[in-house]
N, C-alpha and C positions, 0 to 999 in steps of 0.2 A: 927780884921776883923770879923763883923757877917759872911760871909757867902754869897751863890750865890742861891737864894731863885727861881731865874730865872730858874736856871741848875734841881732844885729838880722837882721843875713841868714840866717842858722840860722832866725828864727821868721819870718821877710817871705817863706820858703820852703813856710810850711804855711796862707800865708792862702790862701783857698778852702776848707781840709778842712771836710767837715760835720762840726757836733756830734754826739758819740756819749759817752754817760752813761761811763766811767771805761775810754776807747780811749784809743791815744796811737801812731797811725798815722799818718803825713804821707798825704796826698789820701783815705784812708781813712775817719776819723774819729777824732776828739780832743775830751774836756772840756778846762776849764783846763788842771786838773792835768796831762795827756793833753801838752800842749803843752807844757809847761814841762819836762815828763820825755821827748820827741822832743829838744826843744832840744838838752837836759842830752846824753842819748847823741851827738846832733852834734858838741857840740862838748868833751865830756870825756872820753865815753865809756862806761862801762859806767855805767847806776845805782847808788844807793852802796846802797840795802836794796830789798827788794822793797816792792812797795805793794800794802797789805790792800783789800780791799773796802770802797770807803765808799761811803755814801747821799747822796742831793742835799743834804741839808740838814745837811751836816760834822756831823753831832754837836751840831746845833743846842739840840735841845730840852735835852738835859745840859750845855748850854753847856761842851762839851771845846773848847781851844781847838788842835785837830789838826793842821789846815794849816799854823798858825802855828806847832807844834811843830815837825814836821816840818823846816820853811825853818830853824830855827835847830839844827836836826842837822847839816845839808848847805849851807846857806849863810852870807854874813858881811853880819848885823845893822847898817843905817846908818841915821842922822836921816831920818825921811821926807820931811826937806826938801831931804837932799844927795843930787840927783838928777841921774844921769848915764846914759847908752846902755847897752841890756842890764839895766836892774836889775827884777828881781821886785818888784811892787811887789803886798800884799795888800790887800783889800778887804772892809769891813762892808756888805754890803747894807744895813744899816739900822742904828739909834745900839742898843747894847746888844747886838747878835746876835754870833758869834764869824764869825772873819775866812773867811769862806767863798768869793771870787773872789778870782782870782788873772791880773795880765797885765804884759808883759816892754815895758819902758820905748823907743819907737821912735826919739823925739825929744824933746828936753826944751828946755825955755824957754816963751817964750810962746805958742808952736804944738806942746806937746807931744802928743804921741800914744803909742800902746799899745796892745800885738798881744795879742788874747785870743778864747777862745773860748766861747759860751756859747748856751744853747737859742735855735732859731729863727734862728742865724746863723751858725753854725760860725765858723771862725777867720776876725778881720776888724781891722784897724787900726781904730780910734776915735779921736779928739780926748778928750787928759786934761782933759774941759772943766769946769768948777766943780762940777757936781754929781759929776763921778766923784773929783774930788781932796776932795771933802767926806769920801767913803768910806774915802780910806787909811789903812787901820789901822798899818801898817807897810812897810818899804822893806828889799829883803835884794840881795846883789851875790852873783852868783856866783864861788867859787875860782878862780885862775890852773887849779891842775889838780884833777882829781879825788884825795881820797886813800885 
């Protein structure tokens, strides 16, 4: 699979937006999640459930592991190593914590990068550089269509 060349421009659309704790506004404001759910209505369409009120810290301290829930209601589960354009990729801030950051795959190979957004930066491409690939907890692709 090349890749979801749709999903890159969809998110390469909302760098700039400030962070805003659980927005999901293009130039407005967006968290991750915020982001990932603008994308989704770009380019599927409507959301497939609504999204409850969460806290910054996903359910941390109960170690629910939510986000990660969530992505595998609505998306399709792949090795986090088979990594192609467009794919949701999650993220452990730290070893033992539940997968709390979330960002959409821009470039892959040795210059990959990844459109995310997060406190103090709003939406901004990164370099997937060794400390953030340290983090991936998991790797999910988006459907052909919404069902």
């Amino acid at each position: 699979m090349s890749g979801r060349d749709d999903i890159v421009r969809a998110a390469r659309g909302w760098i700039g937006t400030p962070y805003r704790h659980q927005a999901a506004m293009r130039g407005a404001g967006c968290d991750c999640l915020g982001l990932l759910r603008g994308v989704w209505r770009e380019v599927l369409g409507a959301e497939p459930e609504p999204v409850p009120a969460y806290s910054m810290d996903w359910a941390e301290p109960q170690g629910d592991e939510r986000l990660w829930q969530a992505a595998r209601r609505h998306l399709l589960e792949v090795a986090p190593s088979d990594e192609v354009l467009g794919d949701v990729i999650l993220f452990r801030m730290r070893a033992g914590a539940v997968a709390k950051h979330l960002g959409l795959a821009a470039r892959v190979g040795p210059d990959a990068t990844f459109i995310h957004s997060y406190a103090g930066h709003g939406v901004v491409e990164s370099p997937l550089s060794t400390p953030w690939r340290r983090r991936i907890a998991a790797r999910f692709r988006f459907p052909k269509e919404a069902s």
